[in-house]
Backbone as CSV, one residue per row, in Angstrom:
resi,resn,N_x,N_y,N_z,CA_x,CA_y,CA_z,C_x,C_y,C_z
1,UNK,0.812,-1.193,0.000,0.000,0.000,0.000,0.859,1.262,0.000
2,UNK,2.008,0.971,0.212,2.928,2.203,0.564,3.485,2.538,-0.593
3,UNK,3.679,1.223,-1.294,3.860,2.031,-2.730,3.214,2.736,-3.782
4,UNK,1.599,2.240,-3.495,0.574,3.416,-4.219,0.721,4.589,-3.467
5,UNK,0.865,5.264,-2.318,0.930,6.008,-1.881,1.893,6.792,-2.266
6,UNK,3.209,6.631,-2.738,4.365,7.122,-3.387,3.817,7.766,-4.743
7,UNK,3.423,7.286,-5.299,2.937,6.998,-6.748,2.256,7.766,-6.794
8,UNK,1.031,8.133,-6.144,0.351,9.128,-6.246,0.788,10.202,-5.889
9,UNK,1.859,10.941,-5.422,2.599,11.953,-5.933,3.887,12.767,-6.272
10,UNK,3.430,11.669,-7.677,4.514,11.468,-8.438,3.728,13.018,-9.548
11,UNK,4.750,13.530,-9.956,4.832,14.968,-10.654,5.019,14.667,-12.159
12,UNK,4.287,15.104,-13.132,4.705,14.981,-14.251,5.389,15.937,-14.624
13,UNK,6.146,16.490,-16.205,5.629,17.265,-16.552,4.672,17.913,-17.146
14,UNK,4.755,19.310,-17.427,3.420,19.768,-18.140,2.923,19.409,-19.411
15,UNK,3.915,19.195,-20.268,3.831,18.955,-21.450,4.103,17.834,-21.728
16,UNK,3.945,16.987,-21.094,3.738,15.514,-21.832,2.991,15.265,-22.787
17,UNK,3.677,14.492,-24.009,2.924,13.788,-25.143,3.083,12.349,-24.821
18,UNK,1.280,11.971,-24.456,1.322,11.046,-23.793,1.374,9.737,-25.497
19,UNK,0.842,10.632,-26.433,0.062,10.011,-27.501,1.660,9.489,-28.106
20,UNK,2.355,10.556,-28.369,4.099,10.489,-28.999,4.794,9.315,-28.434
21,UNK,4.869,9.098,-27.455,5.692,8.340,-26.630,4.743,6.645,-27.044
22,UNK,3.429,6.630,-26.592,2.788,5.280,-26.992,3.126,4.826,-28.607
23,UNK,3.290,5.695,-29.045,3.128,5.737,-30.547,4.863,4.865,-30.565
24,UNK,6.166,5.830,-29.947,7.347,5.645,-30.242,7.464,4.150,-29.917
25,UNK,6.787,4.378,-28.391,7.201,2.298,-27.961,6.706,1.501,-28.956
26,UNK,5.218,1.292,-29.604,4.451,0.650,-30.290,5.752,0.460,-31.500
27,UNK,6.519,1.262,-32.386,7.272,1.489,-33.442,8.471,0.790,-32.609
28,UNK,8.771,1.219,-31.689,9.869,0.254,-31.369,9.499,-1.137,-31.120
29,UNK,8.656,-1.742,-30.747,8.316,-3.081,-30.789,7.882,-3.747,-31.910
30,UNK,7.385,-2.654,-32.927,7.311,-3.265,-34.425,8.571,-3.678,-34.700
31,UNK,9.612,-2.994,-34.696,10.623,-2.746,-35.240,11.361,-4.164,-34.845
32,UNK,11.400,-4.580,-33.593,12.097,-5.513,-32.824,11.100,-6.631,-33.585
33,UNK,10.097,-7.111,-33.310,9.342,-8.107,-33.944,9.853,-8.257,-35.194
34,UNK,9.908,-7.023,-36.274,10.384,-7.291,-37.604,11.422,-7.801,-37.818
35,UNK,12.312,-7.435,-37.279,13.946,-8.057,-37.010,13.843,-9.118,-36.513
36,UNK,13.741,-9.554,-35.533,13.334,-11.050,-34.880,12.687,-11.966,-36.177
37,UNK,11.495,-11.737,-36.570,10.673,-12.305,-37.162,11.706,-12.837,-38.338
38,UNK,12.353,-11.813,-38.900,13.423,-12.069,-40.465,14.475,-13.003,-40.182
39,UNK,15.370,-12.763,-39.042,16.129,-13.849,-38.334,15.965,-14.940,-38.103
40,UNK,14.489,-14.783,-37.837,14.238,-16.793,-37.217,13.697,-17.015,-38.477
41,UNK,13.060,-16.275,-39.381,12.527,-17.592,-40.755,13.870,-17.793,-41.619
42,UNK,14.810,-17.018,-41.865,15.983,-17.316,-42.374,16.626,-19.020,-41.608
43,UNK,16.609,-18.834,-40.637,16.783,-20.009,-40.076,16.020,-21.840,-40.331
44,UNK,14.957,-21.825,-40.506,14.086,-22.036,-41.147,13.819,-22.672,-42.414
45,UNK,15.044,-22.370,-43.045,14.329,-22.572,-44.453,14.929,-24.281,-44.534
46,UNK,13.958,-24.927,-45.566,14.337,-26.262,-45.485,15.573,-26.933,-45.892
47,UNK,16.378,-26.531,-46.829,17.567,-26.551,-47.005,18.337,-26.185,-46.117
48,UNK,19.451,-26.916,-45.700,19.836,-26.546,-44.768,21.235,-25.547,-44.845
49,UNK,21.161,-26.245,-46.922,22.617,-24.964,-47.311,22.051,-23.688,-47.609
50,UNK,20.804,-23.823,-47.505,20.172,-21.979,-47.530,19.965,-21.520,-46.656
51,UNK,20.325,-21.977,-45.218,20.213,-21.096,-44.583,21.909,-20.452,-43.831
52,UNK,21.183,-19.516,-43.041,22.275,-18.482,-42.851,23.659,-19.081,-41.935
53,UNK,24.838,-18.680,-42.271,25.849,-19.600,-41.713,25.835,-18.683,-40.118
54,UNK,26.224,-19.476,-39.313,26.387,-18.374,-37.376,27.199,-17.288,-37.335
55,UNK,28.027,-17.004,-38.399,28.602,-16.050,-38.255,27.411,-14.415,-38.824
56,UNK,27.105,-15.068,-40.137,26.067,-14.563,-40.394,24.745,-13.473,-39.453
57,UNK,24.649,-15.040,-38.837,23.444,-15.003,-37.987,24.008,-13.689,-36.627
58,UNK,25.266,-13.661,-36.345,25.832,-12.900,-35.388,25.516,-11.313,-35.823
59,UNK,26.022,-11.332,-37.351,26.271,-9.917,-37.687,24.448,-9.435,-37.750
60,UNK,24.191,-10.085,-38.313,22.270,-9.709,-38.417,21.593,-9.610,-36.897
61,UNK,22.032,-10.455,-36.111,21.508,-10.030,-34.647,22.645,-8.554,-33.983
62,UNK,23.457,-8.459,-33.887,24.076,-7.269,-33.593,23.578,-6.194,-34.207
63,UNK,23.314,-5.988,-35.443,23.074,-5.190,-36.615,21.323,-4.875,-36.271
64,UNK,21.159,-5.785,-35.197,19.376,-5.481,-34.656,19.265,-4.815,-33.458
65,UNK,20.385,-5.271,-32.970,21.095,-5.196,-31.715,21.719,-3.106,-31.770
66,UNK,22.502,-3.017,-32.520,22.273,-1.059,-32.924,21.001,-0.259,-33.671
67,UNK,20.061,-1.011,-34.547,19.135,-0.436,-35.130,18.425,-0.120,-33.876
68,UNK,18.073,-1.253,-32.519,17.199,-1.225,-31.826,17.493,0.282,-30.644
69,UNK,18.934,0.048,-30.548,19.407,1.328,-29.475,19.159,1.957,-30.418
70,UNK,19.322,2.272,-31.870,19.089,4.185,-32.067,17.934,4.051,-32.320
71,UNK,17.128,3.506,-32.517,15.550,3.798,-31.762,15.399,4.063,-30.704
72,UNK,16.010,3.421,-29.325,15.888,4.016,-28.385,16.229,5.240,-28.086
73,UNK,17.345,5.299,-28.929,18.030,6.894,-28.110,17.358,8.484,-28.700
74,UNK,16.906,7.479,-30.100,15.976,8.455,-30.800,14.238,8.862,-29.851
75,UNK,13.441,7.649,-29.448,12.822,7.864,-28.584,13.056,8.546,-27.392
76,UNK,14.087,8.355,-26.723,14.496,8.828,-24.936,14.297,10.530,-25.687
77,UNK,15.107,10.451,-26.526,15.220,12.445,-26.926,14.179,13.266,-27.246
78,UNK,13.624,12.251,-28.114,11.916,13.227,-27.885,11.407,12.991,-26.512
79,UNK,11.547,12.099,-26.028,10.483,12.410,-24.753,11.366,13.294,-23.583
80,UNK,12.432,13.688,-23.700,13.122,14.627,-22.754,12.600,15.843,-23.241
């Protein structure tokens, strides 16, 4: 109970865009799903010489792995 009590006064600011920010997370979780999603069907495929070798697979997850931070850092800055 003590922690609703905290919580309730908690200060926003004035100008919050509450709509901007739902919008940014929603786009960042597209974004992550899309990447994810391309990674694992590459994996996937029935041949097993078509699919992607681990080194491969490293650079495409890292490479999701920075797209995903400058979304974030792009999000954190609008909402500051």
């Amino acid at each position: 109970m003590k922690v609703w009590e905290n919580i309730s006064f908690v200060k926003l600011p004035n100008k919050v865009n509450f709509r901007e920010i739902h919008l940014s997370i929603c786009f960042f979780v597209v974004v992550l799903l899309l990447l994810q999603n391309r990674i694992v069907k590459s994996m996937l495929w029935v041949k097993p010489e078509d699919r992607p070798e681990a080194s491969q697979l490293k650079v495409d997850l890292e490479e999701c792995s920075r797209t995903l931070e400058l979304k974030k850092i792009e999000r954190d800055s609008k909402t500051v």
